[in-house]
N, C-alpha and C positions, 0 to 999 in steps of 0.2 A: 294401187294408183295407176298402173301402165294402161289397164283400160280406159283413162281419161287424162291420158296423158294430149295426146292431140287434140282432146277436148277444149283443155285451157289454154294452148297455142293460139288454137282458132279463137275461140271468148278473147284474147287479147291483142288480138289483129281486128276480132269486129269492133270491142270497144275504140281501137285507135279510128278506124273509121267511122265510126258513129259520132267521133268526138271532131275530128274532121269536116264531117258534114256539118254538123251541128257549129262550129266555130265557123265555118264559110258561110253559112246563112243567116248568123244571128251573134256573131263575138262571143264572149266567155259566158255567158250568160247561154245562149244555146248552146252552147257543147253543153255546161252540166245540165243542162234539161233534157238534152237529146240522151247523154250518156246515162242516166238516171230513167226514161224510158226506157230506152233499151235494156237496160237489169232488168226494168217490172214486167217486160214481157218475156225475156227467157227464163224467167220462173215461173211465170204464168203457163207459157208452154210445156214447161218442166213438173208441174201441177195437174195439170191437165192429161198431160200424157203419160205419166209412172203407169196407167193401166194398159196403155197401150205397150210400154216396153213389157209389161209381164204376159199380155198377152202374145206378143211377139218371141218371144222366150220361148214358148210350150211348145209352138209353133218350130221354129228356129233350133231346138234341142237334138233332131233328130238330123239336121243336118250336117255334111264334110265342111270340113275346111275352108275349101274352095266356095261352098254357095253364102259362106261366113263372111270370108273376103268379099264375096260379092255386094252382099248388102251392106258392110259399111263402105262401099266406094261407090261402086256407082245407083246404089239405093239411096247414099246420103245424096248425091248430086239433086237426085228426082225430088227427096224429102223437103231441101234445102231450096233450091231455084227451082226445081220444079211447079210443086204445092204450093210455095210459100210466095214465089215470085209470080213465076208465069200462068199458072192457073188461071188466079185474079183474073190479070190481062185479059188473057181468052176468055173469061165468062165477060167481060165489059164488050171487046169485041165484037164477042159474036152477039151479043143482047143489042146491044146500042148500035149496031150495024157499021163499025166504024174500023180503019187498019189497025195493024196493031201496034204500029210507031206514033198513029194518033193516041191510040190509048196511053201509050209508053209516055207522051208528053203531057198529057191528060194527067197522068199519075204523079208524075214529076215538076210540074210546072202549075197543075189547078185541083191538088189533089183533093181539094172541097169536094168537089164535082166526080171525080175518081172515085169517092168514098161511095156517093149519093148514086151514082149509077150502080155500084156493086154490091149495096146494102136493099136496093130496092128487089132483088133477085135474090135475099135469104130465104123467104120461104121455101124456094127449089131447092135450092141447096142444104138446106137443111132439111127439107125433105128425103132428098137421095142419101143424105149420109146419115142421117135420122135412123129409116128402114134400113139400111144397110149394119148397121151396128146392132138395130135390134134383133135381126136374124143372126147375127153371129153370137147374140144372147139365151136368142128361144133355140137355138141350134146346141149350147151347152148347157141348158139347164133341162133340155128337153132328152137328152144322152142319158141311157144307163148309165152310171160314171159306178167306179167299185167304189170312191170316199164323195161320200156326204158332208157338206157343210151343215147347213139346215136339215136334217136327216127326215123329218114330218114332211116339209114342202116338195123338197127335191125327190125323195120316194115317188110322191104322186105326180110331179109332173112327170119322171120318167115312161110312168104307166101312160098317161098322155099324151107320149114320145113315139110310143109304140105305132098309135094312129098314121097313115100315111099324109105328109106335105102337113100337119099339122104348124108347123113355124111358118109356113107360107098362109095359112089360113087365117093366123093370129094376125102375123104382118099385116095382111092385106085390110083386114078388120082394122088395126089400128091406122093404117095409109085412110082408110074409108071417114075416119072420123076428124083427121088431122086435113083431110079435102074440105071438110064443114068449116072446120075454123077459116079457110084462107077466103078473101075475100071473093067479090065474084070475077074482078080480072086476072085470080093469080088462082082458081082453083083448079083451071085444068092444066097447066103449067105444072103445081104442085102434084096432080095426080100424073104425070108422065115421069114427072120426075121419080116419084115414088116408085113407079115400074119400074122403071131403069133400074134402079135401087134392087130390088127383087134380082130382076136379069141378071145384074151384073151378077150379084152375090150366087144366084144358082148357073150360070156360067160357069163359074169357076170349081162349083162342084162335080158340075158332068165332065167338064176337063178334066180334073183332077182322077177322077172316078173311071173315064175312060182309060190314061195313063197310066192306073192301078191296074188297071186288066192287060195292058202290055205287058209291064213290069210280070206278070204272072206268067205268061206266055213265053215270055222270053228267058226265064228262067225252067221252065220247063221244055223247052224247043230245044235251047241254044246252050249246049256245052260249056263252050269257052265263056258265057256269058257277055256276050258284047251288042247281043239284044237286049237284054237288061241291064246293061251300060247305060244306052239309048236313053230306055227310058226314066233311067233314076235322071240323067240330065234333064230330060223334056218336064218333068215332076219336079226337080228342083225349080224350072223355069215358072211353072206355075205356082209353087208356091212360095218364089219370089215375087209375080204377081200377084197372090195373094195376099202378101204382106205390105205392099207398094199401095195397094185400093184401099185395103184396112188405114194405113197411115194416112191415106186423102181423106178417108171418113173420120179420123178424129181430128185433122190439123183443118176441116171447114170452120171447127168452131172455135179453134185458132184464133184463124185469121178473121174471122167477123170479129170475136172479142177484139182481135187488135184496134179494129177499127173506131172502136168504142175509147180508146185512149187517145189515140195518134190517127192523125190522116197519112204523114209523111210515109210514103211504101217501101224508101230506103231503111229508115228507122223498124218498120214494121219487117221486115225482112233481116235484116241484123238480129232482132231481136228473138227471133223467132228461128232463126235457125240456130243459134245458139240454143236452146233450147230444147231441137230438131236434134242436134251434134251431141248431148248428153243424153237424150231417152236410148240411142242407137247404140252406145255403148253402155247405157245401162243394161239392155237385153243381152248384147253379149257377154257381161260381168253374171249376169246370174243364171245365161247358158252354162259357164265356163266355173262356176262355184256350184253349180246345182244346187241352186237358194230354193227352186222350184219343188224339190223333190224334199230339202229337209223342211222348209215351210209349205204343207201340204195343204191347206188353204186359199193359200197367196193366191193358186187361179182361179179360184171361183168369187173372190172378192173383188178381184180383174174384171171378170166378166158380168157379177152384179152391178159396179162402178161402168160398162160398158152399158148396160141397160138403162142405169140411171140417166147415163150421158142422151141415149137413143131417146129415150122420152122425154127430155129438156130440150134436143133440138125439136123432135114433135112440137112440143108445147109451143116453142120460139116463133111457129109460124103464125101463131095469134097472140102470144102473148110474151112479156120481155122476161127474161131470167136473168140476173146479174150472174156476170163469170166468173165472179167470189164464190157463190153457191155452187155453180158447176163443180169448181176447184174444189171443194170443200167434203163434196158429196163423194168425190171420186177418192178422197186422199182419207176420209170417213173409212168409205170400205177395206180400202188399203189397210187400215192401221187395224181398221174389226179385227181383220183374215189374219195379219200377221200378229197378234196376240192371242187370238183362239188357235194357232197353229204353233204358238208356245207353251198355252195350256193342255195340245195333243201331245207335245212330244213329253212333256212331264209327266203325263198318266200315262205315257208307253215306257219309260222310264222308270218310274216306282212299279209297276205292272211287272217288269222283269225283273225287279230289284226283288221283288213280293214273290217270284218264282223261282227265283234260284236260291 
């Protein structure tokens, strides 16, 4: 429980605020409605993202200490008001042409209108973080990996893997189709967005991938090792970045679902960061147990629930998905992977049992 121990501190400092809000704008009667949203969305959140902390795990496993600390402090900050808050804002902003204190009252003050502005702009957004998830999909399923989930499919997309930029061929294929659906004032919007989506995601590869060849240099130059000090720091930085984009790519569909409950941004913000504040320390929990390693599974049911999610924000941009099904689908593969990865360890179990 020490990994969620700050978890529930927070959850009952948000609920006292949310029940505050809620009893300021409406007596006792809104506080339990306010406080009563706010549960159904840090579950929701909580729903939502269990693939994302496993995939932040795998991710995450390899790191010190120090880049641990990092992301639950000032990763949670960016997670929590970052994403969850200011984001928003900036996409009304800069969409609606307006400051960002107009927005800020806009949100608080007419959040009808708040909603209506930043719902008319999901199809980009759900386009950037659509493609951006699916390449973090066709990028694992497309890997020689040594374990096999589905040992038939995954053998051969491997073999498919091999092709060069192939995940950027599919992406762009499926960006190309998901441009069809969008009307004709948001289709070239949705197709910039899409690229971004791409960019970002292979940005962060050639970063990464440059700083791998430091790290190699510097270990081979530099004796004392303090060139590849350098760059395991500059490498942790980037794939604190990496985890920080990944986290904006699942909390889009968040905070749109939020918006399908609640208009209020306070509410929606409470509620969601709480939810934000347990996936974060779920990652660390199954860093620190290597849940990962004895449920050998777990990440590839992560990252099918990761795909799933990728093609339902696709879909979003022409057509509606309810965020019951999202939740559903993702917490499906979850539960697949973690009982086909109790069915493995029980034939590696009698298997040695049978050998010795």
């Amino acid at each position: 429980m020490r990994h969620f121990y700050l978890d529930f501190v927070f959850t009952a400092i948000a609920l006292a605020v949310a029940a505050w809000w809620g009893y300021s704008h409406g007596g006792m009667g809104g506080m339990i409605a306010t406080l009563s949203i706010t549960a159904i969305l840090a579950v929701m959140e909580i729903s939502l993202s269990f693939d994302n902390a496993v995939v932040n795990a795998s991710v995450l496993k390899g790191w010190d200490e120090f880049w641990k600390k990092i992301f639950l402090t000032i990763g949670i900050l960016i997670a929590v008001f970052g994403m969850r808050l200011v984001f928003p804002i900036v996409i009304v902003a800069v969409t609606a042409d307006l400051g960002v204190m107009e927005v800020v009252n806009l949100a608080l003050y007419n959040p009808e209108e708040y909603s209506a502005r930043l719902m008319a702009h999901h199809a980009e957004i759900s386009a950037f973080g659509g493609i951006f998830l699916l390449l973090v999909f066709l990028n694992f399923v497309f890997d020689d990996k040594d374990v096999h989930w589905f040992n038939w499919l995954e053998t051969r997309l491997a073999k498919l893997g091999k092709v060069d930029a192939m995940s950027v061929f599919v992406a762009l294929i499926v960006l190309m189709v998901a441009v069809s659906w969008a009307s004709a004032e948001q289709s070239a919007a949705v197709l910039i967005a899409g690229v971004w989506g791409i960019l970002v995601y292979l940005g962060v590869q050639v970063v990464s991938g440059m700083l791998e060849g430091d790290l190699e240099e510097g270990l081979e130059e530099d004796g004392s090792g303090a060139a590849a000090t350098s760059a395991i720091m500059k490498g942790g930085i980037i794939g604190f970045l990496y985890l920080e984009v990944l986290d904006a790519s699942f909390s889009f569909d968040g905070v749109i679902g939020a918006f399908a409950i609640t208009n209020d941004v306070i509410v929606i913000m409470l509620g969601l960061a709480i939810g934000a504040m347990f996936v974060r320390s779920m990652t660390i929990f199954l860093v620190d147990k290597g849940t990962l390693d004895e449920f050998i599974y777990l990440e590839h049911g992560a990252h099918y629930a990761i795909g799933a999610l990728a093609i339902i924000m696709l879909l979003s941009v022409k057509f509606h998905v309810p965020e019951l099904i999202t939740g559903l689908i993702g917490i499906a593969f979850i539960g697949w992977a973690f009982f086909a990865s109790l069915q493995y360890r029980k034939q590696q179990d009698k298997s040695i049992t049978e050998q010795s």
